[in-house]
N, C-alpha and C positions, 0 to 999 in steps of 0.2 A: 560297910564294903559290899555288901549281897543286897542291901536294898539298892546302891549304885548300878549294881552288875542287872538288877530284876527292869531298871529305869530305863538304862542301856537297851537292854531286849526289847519292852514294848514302844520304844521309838525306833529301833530297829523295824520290829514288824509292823507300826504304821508305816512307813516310809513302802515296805514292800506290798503292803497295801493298797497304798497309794498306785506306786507303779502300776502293780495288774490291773487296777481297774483305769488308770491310765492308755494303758495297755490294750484295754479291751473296748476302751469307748474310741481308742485310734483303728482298732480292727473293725467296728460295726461302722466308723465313719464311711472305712476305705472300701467298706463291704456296699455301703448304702449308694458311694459314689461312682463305684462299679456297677453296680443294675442299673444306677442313670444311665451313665454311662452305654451301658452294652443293649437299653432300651431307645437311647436316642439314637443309635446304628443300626438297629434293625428299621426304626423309622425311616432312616435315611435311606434304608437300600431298598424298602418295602415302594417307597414313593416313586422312585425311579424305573425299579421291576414293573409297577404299574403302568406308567406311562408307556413302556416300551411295548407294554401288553396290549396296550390301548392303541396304537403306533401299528404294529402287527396285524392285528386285528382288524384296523381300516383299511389295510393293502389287500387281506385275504381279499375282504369282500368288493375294494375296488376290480382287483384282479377279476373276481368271479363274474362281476358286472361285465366286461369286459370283454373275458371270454364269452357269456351269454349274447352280446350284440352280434360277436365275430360268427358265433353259430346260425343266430338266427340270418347274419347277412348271406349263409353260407348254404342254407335252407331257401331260399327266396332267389338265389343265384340259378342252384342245382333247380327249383322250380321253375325259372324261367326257361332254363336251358332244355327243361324235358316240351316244356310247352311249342318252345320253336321247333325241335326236334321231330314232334307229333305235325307240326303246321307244312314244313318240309317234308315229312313222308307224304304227309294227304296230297301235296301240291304236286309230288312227282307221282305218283298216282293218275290224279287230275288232267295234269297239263304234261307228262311224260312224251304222249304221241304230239305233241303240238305242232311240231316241225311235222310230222310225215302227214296228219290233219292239213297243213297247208298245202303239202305238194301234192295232197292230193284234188285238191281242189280245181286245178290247171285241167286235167282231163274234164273233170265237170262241165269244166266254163265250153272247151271243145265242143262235149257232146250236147252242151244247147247252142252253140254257133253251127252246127252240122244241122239241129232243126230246122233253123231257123234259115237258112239258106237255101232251103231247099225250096224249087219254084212251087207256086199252088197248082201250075196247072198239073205239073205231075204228080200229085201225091193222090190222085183218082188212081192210078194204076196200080195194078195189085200189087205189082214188086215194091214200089216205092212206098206204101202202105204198108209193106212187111217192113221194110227197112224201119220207117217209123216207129214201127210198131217194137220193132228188136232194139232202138237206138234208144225209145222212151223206159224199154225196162230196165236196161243198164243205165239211165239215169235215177230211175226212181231204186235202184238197189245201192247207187255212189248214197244219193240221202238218206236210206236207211241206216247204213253203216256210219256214215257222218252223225247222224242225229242219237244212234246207240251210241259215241263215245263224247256226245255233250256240243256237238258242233249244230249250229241253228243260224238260219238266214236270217240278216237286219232286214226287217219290213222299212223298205225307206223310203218308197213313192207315196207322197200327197202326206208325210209325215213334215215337220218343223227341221229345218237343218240342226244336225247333232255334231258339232268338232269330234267328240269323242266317238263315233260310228263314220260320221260321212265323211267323204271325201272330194270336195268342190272342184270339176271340172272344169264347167263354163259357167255362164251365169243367160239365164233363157228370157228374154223382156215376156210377161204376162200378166195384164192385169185384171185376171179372172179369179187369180187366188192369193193370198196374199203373200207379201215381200217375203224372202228366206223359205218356200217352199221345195220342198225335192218333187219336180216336176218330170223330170227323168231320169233314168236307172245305167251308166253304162256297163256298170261289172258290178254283180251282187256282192254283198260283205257278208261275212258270217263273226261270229261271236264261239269261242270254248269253251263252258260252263258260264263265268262271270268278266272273262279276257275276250279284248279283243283279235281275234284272228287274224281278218281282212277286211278291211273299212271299204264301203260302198261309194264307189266310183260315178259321183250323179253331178244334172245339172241343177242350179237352182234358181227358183224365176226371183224376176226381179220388176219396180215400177217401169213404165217408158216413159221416156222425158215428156212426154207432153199429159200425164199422168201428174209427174213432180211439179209440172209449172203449174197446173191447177191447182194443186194442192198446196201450192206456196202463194199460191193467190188471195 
């Protein structure tokens, strides 16, 4: 009977034996397949946080690109603007008196048609010699003042016709000098530093037909 009951027990305790370690290789399974587990989710989220970082990261620096163009166009603007800014002061500066340079030029023209009309035979006499003499200094003080703020006469007699200076009158047959020359002068031109003021008022010679017919000959 008590070896039964001893027989009992140690199949007993195998059995509970069994269990536990039953027991404990299902807890190391569930333990092992857990860190799988909880390692193949950190990969998965590590992989994405990645990307998104990498994603991030290209905009920053598209952005910064970006802005760096918009500065520099923004630098190159502000520098053109101070350039024309400076180009427009100098130029009213320059050319500010232009208009009142030209009106004033009209009494000029006067005081050399008042020379100039004047007969030879009287200009022996002392009055008329003073007159001259008074009428030539106030021209040469109109040129002083003209020429102190940049205004200068176009040399234009026995020069080549210039569109941009002269201004074609008549046309004079000569064939002493060649075709397109400025043979005479009716109203002087001047120039304002690098502008033209008032274009010279000339004739300019030209062949005579019996010039042309030889020379088509």
């Amino acid at each position: 009977m008590n070896k039964r009951k001893e027989k009992n027990k140690n199949i007993n305790d195998i059995k509970k034996n069994a269990e536990t370690k039953t027991d404990e290789s299902v807890d190391e399974q569930s333990e092992q397949n857990l860190n799988e587990e909880v390692e193949n989710n950190n990969n998965d989220t590590e992989s994405p946080n990645l990307e998104k970082s990498e994603a991030v990261e290209k905009d920053f620096r598209e952005e910064i690109e970006q802005m760096r163009d918009e500065k520099l166009r923004l630098l190159a603007e502000m520098e053109n603007l101070r350039k024309r800014f400076d180009k427009d002061r100098i130029d009213s500066i320059k050319y500010g008196s232009i208009n009142l340079a030209r009106d004033i030029l009209s009494p000029a023209d006067n005081l050399s048609r008042a020379l100039d009309v004047i007969p030879e035979d009287e200009k022996n006499t002392e009055t008329v010699k003073n007159l001259i003499d008074g009428l030539k200094m106030v021209q040469k003080e109109f040129s002083t003042i003209l020429e102190k703020h940049g205004v200068k006469k176009i040399q234009a007699l026995n020069s080549k016709f210039d569109h941009n200076f002269h201004q074609a009158m008549v046309e004079i047959e000569n064939d002493e000098v060649n075709e397109g020359t400025v043979i005479e002068e009716m109203q002087k031109g001047y120039t304002m530093h690098d502008r033209l003021l008032r274009p010279s008022m000339v004739g300019v010679s030209r062949k005579g037909q019996k010039n042309k017919s030889e020379k088509k000959d």
